[in-house]
N, C-alpha and C positions, 0 to 999 in steps of 0.2 A: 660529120666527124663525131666519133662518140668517146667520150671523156676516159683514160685509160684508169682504172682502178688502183689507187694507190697500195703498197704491199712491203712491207714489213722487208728491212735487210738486214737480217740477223751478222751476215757474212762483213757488210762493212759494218758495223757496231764492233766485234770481235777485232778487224782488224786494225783501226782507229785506237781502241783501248790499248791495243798491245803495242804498236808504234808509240804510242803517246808513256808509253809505259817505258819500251827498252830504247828509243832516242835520246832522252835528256840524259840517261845511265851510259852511253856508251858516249855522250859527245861531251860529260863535264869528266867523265872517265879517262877519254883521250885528251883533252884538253890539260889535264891536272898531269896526267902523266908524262906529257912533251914539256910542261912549266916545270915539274917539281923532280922529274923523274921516275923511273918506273912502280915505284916502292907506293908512290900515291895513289897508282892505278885505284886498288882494292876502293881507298878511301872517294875517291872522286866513281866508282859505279855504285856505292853505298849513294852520295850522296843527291847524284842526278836521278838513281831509284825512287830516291823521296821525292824530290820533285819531281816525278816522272808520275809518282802514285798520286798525288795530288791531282795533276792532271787529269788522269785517268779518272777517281773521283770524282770531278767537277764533269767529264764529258759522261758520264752514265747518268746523270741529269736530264741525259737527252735520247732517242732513238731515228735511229736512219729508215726514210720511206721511199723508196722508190716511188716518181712519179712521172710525168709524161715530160719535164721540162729537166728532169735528172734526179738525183742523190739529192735528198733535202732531211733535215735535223728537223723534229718537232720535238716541243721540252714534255716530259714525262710527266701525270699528274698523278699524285697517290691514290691510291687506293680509297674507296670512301669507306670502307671496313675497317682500316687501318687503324692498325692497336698498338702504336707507334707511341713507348715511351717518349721521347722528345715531346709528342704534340701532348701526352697527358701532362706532361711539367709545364709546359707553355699555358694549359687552360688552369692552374692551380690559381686560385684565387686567396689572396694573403691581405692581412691591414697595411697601410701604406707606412704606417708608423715606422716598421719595422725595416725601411729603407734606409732612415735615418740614422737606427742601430748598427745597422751594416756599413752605410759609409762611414759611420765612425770607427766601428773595430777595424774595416782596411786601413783607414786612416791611420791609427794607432801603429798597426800593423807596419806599415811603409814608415813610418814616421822611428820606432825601435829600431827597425832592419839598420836604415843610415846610422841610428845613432850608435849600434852596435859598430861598426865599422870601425874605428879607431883603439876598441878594443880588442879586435881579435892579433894574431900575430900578423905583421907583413908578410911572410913567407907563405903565407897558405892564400895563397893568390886563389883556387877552386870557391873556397869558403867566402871569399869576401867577393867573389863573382856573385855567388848566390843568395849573398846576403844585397847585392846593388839590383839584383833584379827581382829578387823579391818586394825590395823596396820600391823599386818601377811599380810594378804589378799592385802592390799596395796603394799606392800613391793614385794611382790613376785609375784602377777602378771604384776607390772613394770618389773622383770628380767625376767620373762617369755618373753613378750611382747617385749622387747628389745632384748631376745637370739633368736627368731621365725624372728624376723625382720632379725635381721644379718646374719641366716644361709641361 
C-alpha cells in the first residue's frame, strides 16, 4: 500500500468560512425575529454577522488537507518573512519601570470614571454607560498590568 499524498482543499476552507460566516446571521436573525418580531430581523443578522465573523476569523487559523483517512484541519504557521506589525510590537523591548506608571494612570483612570458618575445627569443613561465601562477597563487592566509585572 502506498501512502496517498496529502493535498490542500481550498473548496472546503471556502466553504466552512462561509457557513461559519452566514449560519450564526441567519439563526440569531430568525431566532430574534420569532422573539421580538419582524422589525429585529435587520438587528439580530447584524448581530449573529459578528459572531459569525469571529468565527470565521478564528477558523482561517487553520487549513483543510485532504488525506487518505478524510478531511483534516492542520493550524497555519506564519510566514518566517513576516513583516507583521503585531510581532514587531510584541518584540519591543521597554524598562520595566514604566509598567508601574501605567498601572497607575489606568488606575487613576478607572478610579475618576466611578467617581465621575454621580456627577453627571441620571437621564443620560449612554454617558454614564460609558463612564462604568471605562471604569471596568480602567480598573482591571491596572490589576492586570500590575499581576503581569509581579509574576
Amino acid at each position: 500500500m502506498s501512502a496517498q499524498p496529502e493535498t490542500r482543499a481550498p473548496l472546503v476552507d471556502a466553504l466552512e468560512l462561509l457557513g461559519l460566516f452566514v449560519l450564526p446571521a441567519l439563526l440569531v436573525g430568525v431566532v430574534l425575529s420569532v422573539v421580538s418580531g419582524t422589525d429585529a430581523l435587520v438587528a439580530g443578522l447584524v448581530i449573529g454577522g459578528l459572531f459569525g465573523a469571529i468565527l470565521a476569523g478564528l477558523r482561517r487559523g487553520f487549513y483543510a488537507v485532504r488525506t487518505a483517512e478524510g478531511v483534516e484541519r492542520r493550524l497555519r504557521s506564519p510566514p518566517e518573512d513576516s513583516d507583521n506589525m503585531w510581532a514587531r510590537l510584541a518584540n519591543i523591548e521597554y524598562d520595566p519601570k514604566y509598567d508601574r506608571l501605567l498601572a497607575l494612570v489606568l488606575f487613576v483612570v478607572g478610579v475618576g470614571s466611578f467617581v465621575a458618575i454621580p456627577v453627571v445627569d441620571p437621564q443620560n443613561g449612554p454617558l454614564i454607560l460609558r463612564l462604568v465601562l471605562v471604569g471596568l477597563f480602567g480598573l482591571t487592566t491596572a490589576l492586570v498590568t500590575y499581576g503581569v509585572r509581579r509574576s
